[in-house]
C-alpha positions in Angstrom: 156.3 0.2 -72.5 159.6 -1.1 -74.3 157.8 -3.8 -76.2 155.4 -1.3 -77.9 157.5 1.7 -78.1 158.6 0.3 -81.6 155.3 -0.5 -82.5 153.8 3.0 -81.8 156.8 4.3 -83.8 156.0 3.0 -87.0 152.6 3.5 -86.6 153.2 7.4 -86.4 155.9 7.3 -89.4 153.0 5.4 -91.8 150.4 7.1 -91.0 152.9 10.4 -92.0 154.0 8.8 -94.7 150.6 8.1 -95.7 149.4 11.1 -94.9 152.3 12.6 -97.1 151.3 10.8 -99.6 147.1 11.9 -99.8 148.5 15.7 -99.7 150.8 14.9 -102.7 147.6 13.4 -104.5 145.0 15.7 -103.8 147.9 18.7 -104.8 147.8 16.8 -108.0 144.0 16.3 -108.7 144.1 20.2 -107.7 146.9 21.3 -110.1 144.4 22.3 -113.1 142.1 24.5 -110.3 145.3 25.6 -108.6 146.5 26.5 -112.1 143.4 28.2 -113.2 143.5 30.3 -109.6 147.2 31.2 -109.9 146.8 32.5 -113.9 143.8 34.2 -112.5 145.7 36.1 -109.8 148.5 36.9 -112.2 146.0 38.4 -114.4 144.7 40.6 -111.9 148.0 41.5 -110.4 149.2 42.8 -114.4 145.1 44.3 -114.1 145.7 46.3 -110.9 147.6 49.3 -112.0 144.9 50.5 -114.9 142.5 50.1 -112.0 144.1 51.9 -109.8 144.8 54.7 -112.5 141.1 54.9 -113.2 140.4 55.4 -109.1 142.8 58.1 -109.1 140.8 59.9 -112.0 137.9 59.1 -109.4 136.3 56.6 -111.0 134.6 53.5 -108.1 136.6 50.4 -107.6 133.6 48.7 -109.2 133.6 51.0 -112.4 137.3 50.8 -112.7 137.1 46.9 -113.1 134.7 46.6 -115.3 136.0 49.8 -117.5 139.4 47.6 -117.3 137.7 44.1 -118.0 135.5 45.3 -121.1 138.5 47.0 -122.8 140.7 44.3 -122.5 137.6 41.6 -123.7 137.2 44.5 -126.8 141.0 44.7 -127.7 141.5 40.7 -127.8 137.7 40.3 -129.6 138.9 43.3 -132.1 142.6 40.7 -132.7 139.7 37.7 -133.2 138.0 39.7 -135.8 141.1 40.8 -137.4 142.9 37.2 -137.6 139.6 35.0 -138.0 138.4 36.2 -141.5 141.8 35.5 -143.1 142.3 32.1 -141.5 138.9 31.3 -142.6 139.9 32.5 -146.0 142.9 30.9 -146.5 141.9 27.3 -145.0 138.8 27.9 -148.0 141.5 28.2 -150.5 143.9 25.5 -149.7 140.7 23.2 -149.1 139.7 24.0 -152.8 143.5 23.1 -154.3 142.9 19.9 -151.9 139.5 19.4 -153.7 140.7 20.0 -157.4 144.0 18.2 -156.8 141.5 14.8 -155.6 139.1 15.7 -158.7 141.7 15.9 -160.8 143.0 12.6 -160.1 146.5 12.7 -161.8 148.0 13.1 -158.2 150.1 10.5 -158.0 151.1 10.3 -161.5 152.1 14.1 -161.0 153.8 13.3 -158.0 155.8 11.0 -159.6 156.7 12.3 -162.6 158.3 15.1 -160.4 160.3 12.6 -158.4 161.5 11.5 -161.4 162.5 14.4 -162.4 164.1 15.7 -159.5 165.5 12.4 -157.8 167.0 10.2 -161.1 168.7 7.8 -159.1 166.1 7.3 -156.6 163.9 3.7 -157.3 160.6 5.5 -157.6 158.7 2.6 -158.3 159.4 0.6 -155.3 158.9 3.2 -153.1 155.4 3.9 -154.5 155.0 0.1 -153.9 156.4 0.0 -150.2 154.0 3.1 -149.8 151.1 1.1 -150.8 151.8 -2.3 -149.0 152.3 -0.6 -146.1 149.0 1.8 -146.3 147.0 -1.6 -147.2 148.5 -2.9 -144.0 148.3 -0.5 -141.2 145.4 1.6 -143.0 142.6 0.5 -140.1 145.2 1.6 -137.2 145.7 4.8 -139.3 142.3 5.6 -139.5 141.6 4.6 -135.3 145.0 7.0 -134.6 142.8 9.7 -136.9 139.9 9.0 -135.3 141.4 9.0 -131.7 143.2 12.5 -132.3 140.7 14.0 -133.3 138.3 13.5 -130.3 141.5 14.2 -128.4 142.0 17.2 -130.2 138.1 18.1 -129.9 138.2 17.9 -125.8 141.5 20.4 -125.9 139.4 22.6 -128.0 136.6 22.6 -125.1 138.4 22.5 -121.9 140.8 24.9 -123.3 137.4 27.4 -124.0 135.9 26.1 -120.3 139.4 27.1 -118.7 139.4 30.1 -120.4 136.0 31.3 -119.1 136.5 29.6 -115.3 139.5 32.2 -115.7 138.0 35.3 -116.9 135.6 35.1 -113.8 138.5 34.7 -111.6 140.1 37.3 -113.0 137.3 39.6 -112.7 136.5 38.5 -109.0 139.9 39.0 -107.7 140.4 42.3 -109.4 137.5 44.2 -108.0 138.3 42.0 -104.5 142.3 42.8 -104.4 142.1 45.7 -101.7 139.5 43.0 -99.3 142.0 40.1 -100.1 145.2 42.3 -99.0 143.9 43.7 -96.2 142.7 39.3 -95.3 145.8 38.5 -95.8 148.0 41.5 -93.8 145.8 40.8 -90.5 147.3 37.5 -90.6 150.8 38.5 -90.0 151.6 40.1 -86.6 151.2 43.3 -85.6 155.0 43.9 -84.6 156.1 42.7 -88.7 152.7 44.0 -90.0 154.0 47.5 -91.7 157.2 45.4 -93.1 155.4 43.1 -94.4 152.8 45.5 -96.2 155.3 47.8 -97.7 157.2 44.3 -99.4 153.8 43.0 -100.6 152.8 46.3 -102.0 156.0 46.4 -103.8 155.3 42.8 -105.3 152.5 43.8 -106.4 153.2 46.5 -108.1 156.4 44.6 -109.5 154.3 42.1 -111.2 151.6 44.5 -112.0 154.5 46.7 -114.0 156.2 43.9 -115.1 152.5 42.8 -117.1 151.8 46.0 -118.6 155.1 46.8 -119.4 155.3 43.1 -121.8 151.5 44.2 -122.9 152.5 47.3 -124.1 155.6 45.7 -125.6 153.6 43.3 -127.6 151.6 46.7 -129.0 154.0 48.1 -130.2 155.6 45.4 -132.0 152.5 44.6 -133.5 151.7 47.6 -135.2 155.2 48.4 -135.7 155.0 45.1 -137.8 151.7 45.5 -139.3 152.7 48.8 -140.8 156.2 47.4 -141.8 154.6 44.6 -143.4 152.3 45.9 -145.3 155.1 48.8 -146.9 156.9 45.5 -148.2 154.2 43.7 -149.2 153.9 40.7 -147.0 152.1 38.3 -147.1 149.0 37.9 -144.4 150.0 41.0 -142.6 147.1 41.4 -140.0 147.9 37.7 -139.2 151.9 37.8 -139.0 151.4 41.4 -136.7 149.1 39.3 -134.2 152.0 36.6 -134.4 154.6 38.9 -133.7 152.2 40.6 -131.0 151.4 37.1 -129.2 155.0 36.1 -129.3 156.3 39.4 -127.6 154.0 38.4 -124.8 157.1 35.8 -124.4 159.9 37.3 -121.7 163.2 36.6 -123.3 163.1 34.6 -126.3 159.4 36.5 -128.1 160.8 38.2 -130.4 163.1 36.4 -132.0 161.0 33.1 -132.1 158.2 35.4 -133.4 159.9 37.7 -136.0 161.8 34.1 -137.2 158.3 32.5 -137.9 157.6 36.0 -140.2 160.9 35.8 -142.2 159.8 32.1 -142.9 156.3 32.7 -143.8 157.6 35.4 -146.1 160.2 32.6 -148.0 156.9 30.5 -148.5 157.0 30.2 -152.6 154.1 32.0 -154.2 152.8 33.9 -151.2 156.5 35.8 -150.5 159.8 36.3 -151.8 163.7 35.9 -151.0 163.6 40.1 -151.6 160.4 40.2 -149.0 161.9 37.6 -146.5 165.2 39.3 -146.4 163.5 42.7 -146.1 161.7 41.8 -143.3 164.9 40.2 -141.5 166.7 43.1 -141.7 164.0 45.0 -139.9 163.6 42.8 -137.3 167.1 42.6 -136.4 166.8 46.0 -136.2 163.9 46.3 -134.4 165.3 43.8 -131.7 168.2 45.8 -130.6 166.1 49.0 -130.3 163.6 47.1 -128.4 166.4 45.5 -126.1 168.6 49.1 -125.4 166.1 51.8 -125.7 162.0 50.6 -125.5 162.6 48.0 -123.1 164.3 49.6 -120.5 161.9 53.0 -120.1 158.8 50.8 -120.2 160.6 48.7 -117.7 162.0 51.1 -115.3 159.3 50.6 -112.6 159.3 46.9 -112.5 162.2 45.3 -110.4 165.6 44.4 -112.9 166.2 41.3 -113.0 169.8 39.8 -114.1 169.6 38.2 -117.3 171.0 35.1 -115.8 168.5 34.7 -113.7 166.0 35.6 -116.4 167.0 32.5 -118.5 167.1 30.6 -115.6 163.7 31.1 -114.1 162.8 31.2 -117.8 163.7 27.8 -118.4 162.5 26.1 -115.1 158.9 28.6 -115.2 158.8 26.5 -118.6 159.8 22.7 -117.8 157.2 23.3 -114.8 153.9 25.0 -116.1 155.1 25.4 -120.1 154.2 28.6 -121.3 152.5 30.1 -118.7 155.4 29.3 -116.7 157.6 31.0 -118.8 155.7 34.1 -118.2 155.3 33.9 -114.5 158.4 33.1 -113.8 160.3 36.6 -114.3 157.8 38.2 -111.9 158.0 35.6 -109.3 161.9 35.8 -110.0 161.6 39.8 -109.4 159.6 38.9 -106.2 162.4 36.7 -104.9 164.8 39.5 -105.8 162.8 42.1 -103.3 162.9 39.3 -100.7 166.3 38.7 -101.1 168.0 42.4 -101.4 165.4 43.9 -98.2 165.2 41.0 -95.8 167.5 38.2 -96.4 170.9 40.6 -97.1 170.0 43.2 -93.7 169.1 40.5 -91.5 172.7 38.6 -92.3 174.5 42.0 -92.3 173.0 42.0 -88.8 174.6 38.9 -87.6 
């Protein structure tokens, strides 16, 4: 018994190794289901209380979804419409400069008649003639990398578009199921910590559910706010610059300054904006921030669980090094979530020690 004891012990720590090991890989050939699933569920979570609004005014739990699915599939087609007719427009027009500029073909004489004129000192000969040795040498592997990003790019383009459906149907499924899949779940925990543990996941719930609407809302109001603004100064691409600063408002923390910085640039772009524009719309949006911080914030807030900003960066940062930007957005919820855990079960249960 001696003489295999050591034997059977190593056996059981490699097959535990091993069997560490397939969990660890099948978690990873999972992680794009398991992040369709959990982006699903957070959807339906933000979903939930305009559903349950809608069943209070006695509306079904079926109607209420779909009410709730077709309005928020009619506000983000109505942003499509908005934003897709200017892009279209405006990569039209800078395709046609691109086309005269090649039909001209004084483009590099122009080019370097201006770095003439604006770089004296600078050889501007040999640098056109490193420019072209090196474009006759590496022009095959330059036109492979082109080649090769481009079907890269093309199969982001589709999975992004298949991921996005796989989790609109999620979304829709768990919403109209939510209730079903609670009620799973609570009859899983004991009947002794059954009530305790429904009134903490109810008030998840609801935390993330607030916590959605509440940044939703946010981003609507910054939106129009801008759109209006910028079309009184006379801003360049306004519907498209409102959906930017609407999108980036989605963003917990750092949004709207990333967003309203991105504006103020656009505006400086020569020919399109000015220094008087640009400096306009600064002003506004440092404005527009602190408002948004002390006074909008907080009332549209007030039913989701505060968080400390500290641990707002925090989670913030690791949401984002983890799962990028959807990280950084589920990551203040599930930080609220931890909060609830921490202040009603971890704190009373020490205080009774």
């Amino acid at each position: 018994m001696k003489i295999h004891s050591p034997f059977r012990t190593a056996l059981v720590a490699t097959l535990g190794v091993g069997l560490g090991i397939l969990l660890i890989g099948s978690l990873q050939s999972l992680s794009t289901v398991l992040l369709y699933v959990g982006t699903a569920l957070f959807l339906s979570l933000g979903l939930d209380p305009l559903v349950s609004l809608l069943e209070r005014k006695r509306l079904p739990r079926w109607l209420a979804v779909l009410v709730t699915i077709l309005a928020v599939l009619g506000v983000f087609s109505g942003v499509v419409l908005v934003v897709l007719p200017v892009l279209v427009d405006q990569i039209s027009q800078l395709i046609a400069q691109i086309t005269a500029i090649v039909q001209r073909g004084t483009f590099l004489d122009d080019l370097r008649e201006w770095m003439l004129d604006t770089f004296p000192n600078l050889k501007v000969d040999e640098v056109f003639e490193f420019v072209a040795t090196w474009l006759d040498t590496n022009l095959t592997e330059i036109g492979g990398s082109i080649g090769q990003g481009v079907l890269v790019a093309s199969g982001a383009v589709i999975s992004g578009l298949f991921g996005a459906f796989i989790v609109l149907i999620l979304t829709i499924y768990l919403t109209a199921s939510t209730p079903s899949l609670k009620r799973a779940v609570y009859q899983l925990v004991p009947a002794s910590r059954r009530e305790r543990f429904v009134d903490l996941s109810e008030q998840i719930t609801d935390s993330v559910g607030y916590y959605v609407m509440g940044q939703v809302t946010l981003g609507v109001i910054n939106g129009v706010l801008s759109m209006i603004y910028l079309t009184i100064i006379d801003a360049p691409f306004t519907a498209v610059l409102a959906v930017v600063a609407f999108f980036f408002s989605l963003i917990p923390l750092v949004g709207t300054l990333t967003g309203s910085t991105i504006i103020v640039l656009v505006c400086l772009i020569p020919g399109l904006g000015s220094p008087q524009i640009a400096l306009a719309a600064g002003i506004y949006y440092l404005i527009y921030m602190q408002i948004e911080a002390y006074v909008i914030s907080p009332r549209i807030m007030s039913r989701a669980v505060a968080v400390p900003g500290a641990v707002v960066v925090v989670a913030a940062l690791a949401g984002g090094s983890l799962l990028g930007l959807l990280g950084a957005l589920i990551a203040i919820p599930v930080a609220a979530s931890i909060l609830i855990i921490y202040r009603q079960v971890l704190i009373p249960r020490m205080n009774e020690l």
